[in-house]
N, C-alpha and C positions, 0 to 999 in steps of 0.2 A: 368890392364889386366883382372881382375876380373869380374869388372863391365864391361866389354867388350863384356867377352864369356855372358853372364849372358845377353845382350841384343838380340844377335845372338842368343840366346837358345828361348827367350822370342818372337821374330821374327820369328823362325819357329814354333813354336808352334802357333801361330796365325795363319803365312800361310797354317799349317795343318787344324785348325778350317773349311778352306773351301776353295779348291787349286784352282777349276773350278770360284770360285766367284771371288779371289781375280784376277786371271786373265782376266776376264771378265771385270774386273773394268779397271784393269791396261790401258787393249788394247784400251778399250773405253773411256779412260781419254788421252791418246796419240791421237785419232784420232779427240776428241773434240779440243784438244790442238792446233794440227797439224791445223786444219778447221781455228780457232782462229789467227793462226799466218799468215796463206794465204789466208782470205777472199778478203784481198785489192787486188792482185795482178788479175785484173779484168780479161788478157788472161786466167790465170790457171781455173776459174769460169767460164768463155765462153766456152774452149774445155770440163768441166766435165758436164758442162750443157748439151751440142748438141750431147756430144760424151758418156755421161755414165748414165746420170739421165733422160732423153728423153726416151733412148732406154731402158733402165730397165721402166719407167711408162709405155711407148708401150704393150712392154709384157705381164706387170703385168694387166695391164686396160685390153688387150684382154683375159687373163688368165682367171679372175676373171668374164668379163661378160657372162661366160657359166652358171654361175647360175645366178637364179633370187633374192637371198637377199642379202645384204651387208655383205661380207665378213669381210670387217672394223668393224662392229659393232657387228661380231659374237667376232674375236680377240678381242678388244675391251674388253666385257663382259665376255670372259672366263680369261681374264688379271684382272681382275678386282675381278673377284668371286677367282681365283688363291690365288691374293694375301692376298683377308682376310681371306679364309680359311685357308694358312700358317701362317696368322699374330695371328689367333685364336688359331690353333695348336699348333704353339712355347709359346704360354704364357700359356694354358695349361702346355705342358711340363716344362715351368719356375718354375710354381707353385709346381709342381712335384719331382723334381730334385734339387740337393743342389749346382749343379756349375752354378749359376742362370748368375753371369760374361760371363764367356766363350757362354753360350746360345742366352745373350742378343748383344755381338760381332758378333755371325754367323747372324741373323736375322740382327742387323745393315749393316752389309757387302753383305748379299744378295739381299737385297732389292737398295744397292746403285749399287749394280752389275746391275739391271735391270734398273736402274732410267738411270746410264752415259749410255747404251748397249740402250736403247731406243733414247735418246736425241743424241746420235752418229749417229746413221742411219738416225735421222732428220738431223740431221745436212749436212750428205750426199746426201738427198732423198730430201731434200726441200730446204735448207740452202744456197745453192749455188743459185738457184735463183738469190737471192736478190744482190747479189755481180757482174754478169753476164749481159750481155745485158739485159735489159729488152722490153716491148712490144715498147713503144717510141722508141729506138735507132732500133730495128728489123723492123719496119712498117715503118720509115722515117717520121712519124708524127708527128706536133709540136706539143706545147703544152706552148704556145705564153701566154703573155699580155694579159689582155681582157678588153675589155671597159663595161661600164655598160649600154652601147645602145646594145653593143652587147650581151650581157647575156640577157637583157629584149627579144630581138628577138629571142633570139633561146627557150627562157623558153615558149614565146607566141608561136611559133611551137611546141615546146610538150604538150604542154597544149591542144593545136587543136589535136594533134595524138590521145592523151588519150581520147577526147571526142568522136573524130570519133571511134575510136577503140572500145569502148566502146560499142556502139551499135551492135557490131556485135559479141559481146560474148552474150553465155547463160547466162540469169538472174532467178532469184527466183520470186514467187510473190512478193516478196518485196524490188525490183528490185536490188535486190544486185549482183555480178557477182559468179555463180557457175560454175567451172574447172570442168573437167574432171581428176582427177589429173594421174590415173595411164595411160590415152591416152596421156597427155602432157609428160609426161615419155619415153612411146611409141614412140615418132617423137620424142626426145632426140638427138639420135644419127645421124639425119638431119639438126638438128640447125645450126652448122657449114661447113656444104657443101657448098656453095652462099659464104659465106667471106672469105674462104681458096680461093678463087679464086684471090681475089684483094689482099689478105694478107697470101700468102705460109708461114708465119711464124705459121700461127696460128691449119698448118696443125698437125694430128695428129690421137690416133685411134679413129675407128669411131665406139664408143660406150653410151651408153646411162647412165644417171644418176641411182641413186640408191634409193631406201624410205630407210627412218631407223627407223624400227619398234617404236623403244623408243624415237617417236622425242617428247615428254610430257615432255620429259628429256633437248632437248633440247631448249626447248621453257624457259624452267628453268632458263638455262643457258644462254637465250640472243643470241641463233644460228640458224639463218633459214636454213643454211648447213655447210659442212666442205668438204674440201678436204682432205683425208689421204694418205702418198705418200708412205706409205708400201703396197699398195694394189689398188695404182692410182686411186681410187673409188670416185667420184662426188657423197656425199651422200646428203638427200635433209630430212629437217624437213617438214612431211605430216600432222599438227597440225593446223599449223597456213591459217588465211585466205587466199583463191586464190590467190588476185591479184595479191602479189609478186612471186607467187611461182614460175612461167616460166621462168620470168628475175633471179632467185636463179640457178635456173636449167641450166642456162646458164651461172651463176659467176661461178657455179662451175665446168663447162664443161670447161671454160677459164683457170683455174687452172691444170685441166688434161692436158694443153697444152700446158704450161710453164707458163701461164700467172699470175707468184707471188704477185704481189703488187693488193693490193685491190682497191687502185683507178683505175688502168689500167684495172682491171679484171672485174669492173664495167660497164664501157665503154665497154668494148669489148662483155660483154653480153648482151648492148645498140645495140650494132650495127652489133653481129650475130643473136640478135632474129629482128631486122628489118628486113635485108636483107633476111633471113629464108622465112619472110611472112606471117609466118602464125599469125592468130587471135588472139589468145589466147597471143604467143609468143608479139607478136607488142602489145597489150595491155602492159599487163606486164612490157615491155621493154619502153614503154610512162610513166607509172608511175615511175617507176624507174628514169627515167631519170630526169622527173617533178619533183621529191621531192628533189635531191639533186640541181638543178636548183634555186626551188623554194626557197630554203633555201638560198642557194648565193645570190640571190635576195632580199630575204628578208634585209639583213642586210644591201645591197647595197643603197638598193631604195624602199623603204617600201611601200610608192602608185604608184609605176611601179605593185610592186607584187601586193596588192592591185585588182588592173586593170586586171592582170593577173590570179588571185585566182577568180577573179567574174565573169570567162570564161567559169570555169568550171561548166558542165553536173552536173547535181544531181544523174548521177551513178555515177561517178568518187568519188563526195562531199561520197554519201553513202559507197562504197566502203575505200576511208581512213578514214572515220569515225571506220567502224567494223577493219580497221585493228589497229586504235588506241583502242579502248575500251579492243579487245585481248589481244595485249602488255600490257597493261596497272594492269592487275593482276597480271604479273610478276615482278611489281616492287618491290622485295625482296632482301634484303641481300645477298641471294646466288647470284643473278644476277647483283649485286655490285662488288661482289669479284671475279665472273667470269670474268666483263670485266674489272676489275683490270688486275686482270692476262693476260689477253689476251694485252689489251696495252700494259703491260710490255713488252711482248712478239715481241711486232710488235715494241717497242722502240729499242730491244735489235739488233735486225735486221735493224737499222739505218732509221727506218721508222718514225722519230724523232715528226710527229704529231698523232701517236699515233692513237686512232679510230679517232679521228676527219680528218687523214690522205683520209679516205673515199670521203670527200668534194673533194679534187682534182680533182676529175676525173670531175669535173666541165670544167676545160681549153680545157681538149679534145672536149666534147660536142659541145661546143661553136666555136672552132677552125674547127673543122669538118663539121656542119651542120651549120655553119651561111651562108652559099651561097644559100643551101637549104629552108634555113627560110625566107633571102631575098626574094626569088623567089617566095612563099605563100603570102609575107606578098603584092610586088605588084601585086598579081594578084585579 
């Protein structure tokens, strides 16, 4: 009876420690729980997709595009500076103070308070996604078989896009391709007008991507953009070279619009920046498509690609060249561990191939435009 009250006494005196943390934790350990137990149940994910996570991004995306800087990366940054300057404070006072126990329990608890209260609203704001219809089941698209005649043919079509396209972007003297990057920004929120037509799934608001000042950071880290769904923001790393940047701009506008899976989201900024039109964007969305192409290809039928790789323009050649030599100083530790994590991440969410999940979006490609590429290839 002793050691009974004696726990009860030792129980609230913890829950005193910090009454707002501990419940913070609690409620957001139930709702992770709760997400956990009813992922599968694919209706329940359908109606909170269409019916609660849709319309809270709407909002928040039109909310937010009244200013001009990412919102995401201001939270973000003040998240971030937050918590070392509390993490700095409390060990100060540690040093300070002789109930160093009970100090190093509130700091433990408040920091798990924010960790589950962050990862809970992911879990609401993004999480359902992947459980829900996705782009395939909403667009009536297959995403079939493929033969290795037909992957040759449609990489031979994008490879011709990229060349033609090519020449109608701005180059440098040294003929490399130079963006405009904050006008491709500008027509953003156009990108997807043209394919809401054919694909009402894809509709959604009509706002425009975001820079993120600190994308040095992301380049770090191995991210040309991110979607954040606290604040629906299509944000876009302004570091790295042109080429990709318009087809980025458009993965992540696909994401402001339900479109979760990376491979789908791929595809679909393949074939919102075609149908779009514009230069810049069909460039972009040529290479984009050519590299993940090319790559299936490769492994398929090594002198098909071959054949295919010696089509291309020496803008295009110079252009992935500069945008390999870029990447190529980020090969660091940190940028190991980032897409550690991030795979984990996209395993954890039943995305079971992980970054290499990316290649998928291959079957679309090929299943979509090979009548297109036939059509090129007899004329």
């Amino acid at each position: 009876m002793e050691n009974t009250k004696t726990k009860k006494l030792n129980l609230k005196a913890l829950y005193r420690l910090g009454p707002a943390a501990h419940w913070t934790a609690l409620v957001s350990l139930l709702l992770i729980l709760l997400h956990l137990a009813t992922r599968g149940n694919r209706q329940l994910m359908v109606w909170l997709s269409e019916n609660v996570v849709r319309p809270v991004h709407g909002f928040l995306a039109r909310l937010c595009s009244h200013v001009g800087f990412s919102v995401a990366e201001l939270l973000i940054c003040l998240t971030v500076i937050g918590v070392l300057v509390y993490i700095i404070f409390e060990i100060i006072r540690l040093i300070r103070r002789p109930d160093r126990l009970k100090r190093v329990y509130i700091i433990f608890i408040t920091l798990l308070a924010l960790l589950l209260l962050i990862y809970a609203g992911f879990c609401l704001l993004w999480g359902v996604y992947y459980y829900g219809d996705d782009f395939q089941a909403k667009s009536g698209l297959d995403a079939e078989d493929i033969s290795v005649e037909q992957l040759t043919a449609v990489t031979e079509y994008f490879a011709g896009l990229a060349n033609e396209y090519s020449k109608q972007v701005t180059r440098d003297e040294n003929g490399l391709y130079t963006a405009d990057r904050a006008a491709i920004l500008a027509r953003s929120p156009e990108v997807f007008d043209a394919v809401t037509e054919e694909f009402p799934c894809l509709d959604g608001p009509r706002v425009g991507a975001k820079p993120f000042f600190l994308s040095r950071i992301m380049s770090y880290l191995d991210f040309t953009g991110f979607f954040f769904p606290f604040t629906a923001e299509a944000n876009v790393n302004m570091d790295f070279p042109p080429s990709l940047f318009a087809s980025t701009v458009a993965h992540e506008l696909s994401h402001q619009r339900g479109v979760a899976k990376e491979q789908e989201a791929n595809f679909v900024a393949v074939l919102a920046s075609l149908e779009y039109g514009d230069a810049d964007y069909c460039y972009s969305a040529a290479l984009l498509a050519y590299t993940h192409l090319g790559n299936a290809l490769y492994k398929a039928d090594y002198e098909a690609w071959q054949q295919v790789y010696g089509s291309l323009n020496r803008y295009v050649l110079a252009d992935f060249a500069c945008n390999r030599e870029y990447w190529k100083q980020f090969e660091t530790p940190v940028q190991t561990v980032s897409n550690t994590v991030y795979e984990g991440f996209l395993q954890s969410y039943d995305q079971k191939l992980g970054l290499k999940s990316y290649g998928a979006c291959v079957d679309l490609l090929v299943n979509y435009y090979y009548e297109a590429a036939l059509v090129v290839c007899n004329t």
